[in-house]
N, C-alpha and C positions, 0 to 999 in steps of 0.2 A: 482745671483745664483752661488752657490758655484760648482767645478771643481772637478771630481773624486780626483784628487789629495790634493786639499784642504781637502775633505769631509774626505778622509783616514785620512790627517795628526790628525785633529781633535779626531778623534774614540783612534789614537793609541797615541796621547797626553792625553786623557782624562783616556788610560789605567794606561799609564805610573804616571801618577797626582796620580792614586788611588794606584799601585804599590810603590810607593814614600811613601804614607800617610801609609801606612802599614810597613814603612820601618820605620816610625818614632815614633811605639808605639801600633799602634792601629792593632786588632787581625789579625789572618792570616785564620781566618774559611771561612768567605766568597770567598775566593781564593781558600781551598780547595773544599767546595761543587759548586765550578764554574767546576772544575777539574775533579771532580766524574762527575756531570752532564753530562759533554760532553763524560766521557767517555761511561757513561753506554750510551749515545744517539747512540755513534758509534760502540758498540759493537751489540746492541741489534735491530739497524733499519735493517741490514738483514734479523736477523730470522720472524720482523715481516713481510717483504714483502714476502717471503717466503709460511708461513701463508696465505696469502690472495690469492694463489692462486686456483684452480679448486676444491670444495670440494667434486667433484665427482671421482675425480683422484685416490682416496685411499678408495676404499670400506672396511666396515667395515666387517672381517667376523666373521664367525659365526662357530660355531663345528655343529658335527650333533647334537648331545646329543640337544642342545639348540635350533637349528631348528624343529627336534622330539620336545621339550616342546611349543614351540609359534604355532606349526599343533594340538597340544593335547586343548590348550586355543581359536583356534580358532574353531576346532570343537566343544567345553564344549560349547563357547557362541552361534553356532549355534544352540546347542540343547535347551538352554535357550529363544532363541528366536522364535523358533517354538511352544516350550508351550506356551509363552505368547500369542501368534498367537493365540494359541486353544481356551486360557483364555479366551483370549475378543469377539473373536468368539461367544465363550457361551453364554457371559455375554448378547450380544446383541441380542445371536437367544433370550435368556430368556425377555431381556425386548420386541424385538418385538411381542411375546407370550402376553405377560402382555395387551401390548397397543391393540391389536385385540381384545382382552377378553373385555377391557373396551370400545372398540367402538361398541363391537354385546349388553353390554350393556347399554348404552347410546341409540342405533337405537330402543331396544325392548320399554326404558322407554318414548321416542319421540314416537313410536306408540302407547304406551297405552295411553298416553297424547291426540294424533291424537282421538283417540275412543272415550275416556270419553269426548272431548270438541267437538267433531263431531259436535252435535246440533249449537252450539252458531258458529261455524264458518263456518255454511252453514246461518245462518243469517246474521250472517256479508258479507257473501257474495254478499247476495241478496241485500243488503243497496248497497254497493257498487259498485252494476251492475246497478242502477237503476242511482246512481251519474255518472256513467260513459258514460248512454247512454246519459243522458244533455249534459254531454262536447259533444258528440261526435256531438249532433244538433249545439254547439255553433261553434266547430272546422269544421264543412261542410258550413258555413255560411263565418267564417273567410277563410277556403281556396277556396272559390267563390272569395271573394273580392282580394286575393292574386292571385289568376290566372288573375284576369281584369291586374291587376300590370304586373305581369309577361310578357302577352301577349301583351300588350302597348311597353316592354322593348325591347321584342323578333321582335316587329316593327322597332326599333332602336328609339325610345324616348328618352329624355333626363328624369331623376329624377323631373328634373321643370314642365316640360311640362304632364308628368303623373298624377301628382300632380295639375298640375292646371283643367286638363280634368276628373278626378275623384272628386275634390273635399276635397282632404286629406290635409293634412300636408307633404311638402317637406321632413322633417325630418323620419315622416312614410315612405315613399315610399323608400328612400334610406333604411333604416334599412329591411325595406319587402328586397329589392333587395338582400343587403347583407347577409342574411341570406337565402336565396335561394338557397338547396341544385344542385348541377350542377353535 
């Protein structure tokens, strides 16, 4: 590892090498834009630090005249946006106007319909009160057999043992269980 003092000689030997080779023909530009470069770095890293301080440190102002025109724009755009307000306001009282008128439509044309087919859906009805009183024999038949379950359970039974004293499928009687509103 090379020794501060090494590392310099090096740097200002390698200047020196290039100050030399410049001495013997070859241009001298590169020397001067090394020279501009540094200068303009040392002239100009002030003002940028400068720069970067507080930019709230230096308000910008303002005349009246100009504070008078940004109060005149702000009030122009409030007045623009109170119409719009109104605009759409409208627009909507007008479609929800609209949509009412087409649902008092729509209920009259469901009651006319209600009227003219009156007949055929007091028949359908009647089919389908007479289908319903079936289930209802089949389902007082099936919730007899689900209360034997129940009430075996509510004994503390096991699924097995209900299932063997009734006669079922173990797999029945768990699903009766499970499905057993509680």
């Amino acid at each position: 590892m090379l020794g501060e003092d090494e590392s310099g000689r090096q740097g200002s030997g390698m200047i020196m090498s290039g100050l030399l080779a410049i001495r013997n023909g070859q241009s001298m530009w590169p020397v001067y834009a090394l020279a501009a470069i540094t200068i303009l770095y040392v002239v100009f890293r002030p003002m940028l630090r400068k720069k970067r301080g507080d930019p709230l440190e230096k308000m910008p102002s303002m005349g009246l005249s100009s504070q008078r025109a940004v109060e005149r724009e702000m009030n122009n755009l409030l007045v623009e946006l109170s119409e719009m307000a109104r605009q759409v306001t409208a627009q909507l009282d007008t479609r929800t106007a609209k949509l009412e008128a087409l649902i008092e439509e729509a209920d009259r044309k469901i009651a006319e319909l209600r009227r003219v087919s009156g007949g055929a859906i007091a028949a359908e009805a009647e089919q389908e009160g007479a289908g319903e009183r079936g289930e209802e024999r089949a389902g007082a038949a099936e919730d007899r057999r689900h209360a034997d379950v129940y009430s075996l359970a509510d004994r503390g039974r096991t699924s097995a043992e209900i299932a063997e004293e009734l006669g079922r499928q173990r797999g029945e009687v768990e699903l009766i269980l499970a499905l057993r509103s509680k």
